[in-house]
C-alpha positions in Angstrom: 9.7 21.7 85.7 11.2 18.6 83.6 14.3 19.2 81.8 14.7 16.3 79.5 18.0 15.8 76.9 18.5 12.9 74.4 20.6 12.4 71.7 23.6 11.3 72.9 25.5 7.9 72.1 29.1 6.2 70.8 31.3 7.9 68.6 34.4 7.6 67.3 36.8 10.7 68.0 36.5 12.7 65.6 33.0 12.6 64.9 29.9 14.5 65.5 26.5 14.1 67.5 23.5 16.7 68.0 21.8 16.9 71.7 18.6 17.9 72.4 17.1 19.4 75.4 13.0 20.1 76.0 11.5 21.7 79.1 8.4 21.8 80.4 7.1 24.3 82.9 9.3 26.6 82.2 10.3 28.8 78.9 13.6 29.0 77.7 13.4 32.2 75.8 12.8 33.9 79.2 16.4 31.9 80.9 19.8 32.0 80.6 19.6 28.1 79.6 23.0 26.3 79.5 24.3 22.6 78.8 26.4 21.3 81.4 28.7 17.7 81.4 29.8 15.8 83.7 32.9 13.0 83.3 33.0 9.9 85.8 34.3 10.9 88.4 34.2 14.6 88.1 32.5 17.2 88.9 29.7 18.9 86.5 30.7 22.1 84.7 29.0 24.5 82.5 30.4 24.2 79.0 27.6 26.3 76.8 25.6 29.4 77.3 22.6 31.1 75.8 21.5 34.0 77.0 17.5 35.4 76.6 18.9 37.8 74.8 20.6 35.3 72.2 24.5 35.9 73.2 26.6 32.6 72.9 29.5 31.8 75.6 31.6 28.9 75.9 33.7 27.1 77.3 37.7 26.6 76.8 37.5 23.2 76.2 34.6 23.4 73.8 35.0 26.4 72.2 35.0 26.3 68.3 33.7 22.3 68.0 30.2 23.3 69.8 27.4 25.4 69.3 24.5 25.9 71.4 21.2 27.1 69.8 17.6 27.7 70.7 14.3 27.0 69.1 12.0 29.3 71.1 8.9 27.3 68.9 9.9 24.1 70.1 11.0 25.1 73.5 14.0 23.5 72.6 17.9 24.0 73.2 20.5 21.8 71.4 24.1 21.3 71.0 25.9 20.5 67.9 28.8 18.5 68.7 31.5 18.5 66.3 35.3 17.4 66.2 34.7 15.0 69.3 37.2 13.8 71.8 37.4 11.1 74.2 37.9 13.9 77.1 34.3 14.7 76.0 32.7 11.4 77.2 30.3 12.5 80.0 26.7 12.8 81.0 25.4 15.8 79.6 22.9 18.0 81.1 20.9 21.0 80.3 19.6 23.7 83.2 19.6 27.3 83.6 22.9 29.1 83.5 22.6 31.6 87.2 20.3 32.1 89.6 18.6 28.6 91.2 18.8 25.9 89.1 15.8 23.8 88.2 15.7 19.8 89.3 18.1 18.0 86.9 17.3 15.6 84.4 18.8 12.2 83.7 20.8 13.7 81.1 22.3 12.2 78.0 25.5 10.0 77.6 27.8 11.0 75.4 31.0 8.4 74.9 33.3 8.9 72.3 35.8 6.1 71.5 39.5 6.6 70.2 
């Protein structure tokens, strides 16, 4: 299983960045898939869920600037990222959201500037 996200970058707070997250070996229409962050120096949380069934859950933090969809074609999960924050810089990271988590990619860097 390779888990492999991209998209992230610099932006200014306030501003708006779309990750991407492909998988091989495994399909995510059959997972719970979910993207994770983690900020230097912290530990990684969960911030976005999609369930197999579709069902979106989120985050405090996160909650009405993301959205986490699913393109079952593509095999593909992203997150649109909007209204960003410098608490947002992080690595982010996308994996199954329960049971055991597949090997984790490099994950995408995300810094947003003030």
């Amino acid at each position: 299983v390779q888990l492999q996200a991209s998209g992230g970058g610099l932006v200014q707070a306030g501003g708006s960045l779309r990750l991407s997250c492909a998988a091989s070996g495994i399909a995510f229409s059959m997972n719970h898939v979910a993207w994770y962050r983690q900020a230097p120096g912290k530990q990684r949380l969960l911030i976005a869920t999609i369930t197999r069934e579709g069902s979106l859950i989120y985050a405090d933090s996160v909650k009405g600037r993301f959205t986490i969809s699913r393109d079952n074609a593509k095999n593909t999960v992203y997150l649109q990222m909007n209204s960003l924050k410098p608490e947002d810089t992080a690595v982010y990271y996308c994996n199954r959201a329960s049971g055991s988590l597949y090997p984790w990619g490099q994950g995408t860097l995300v810094t947003v500037s003030s």
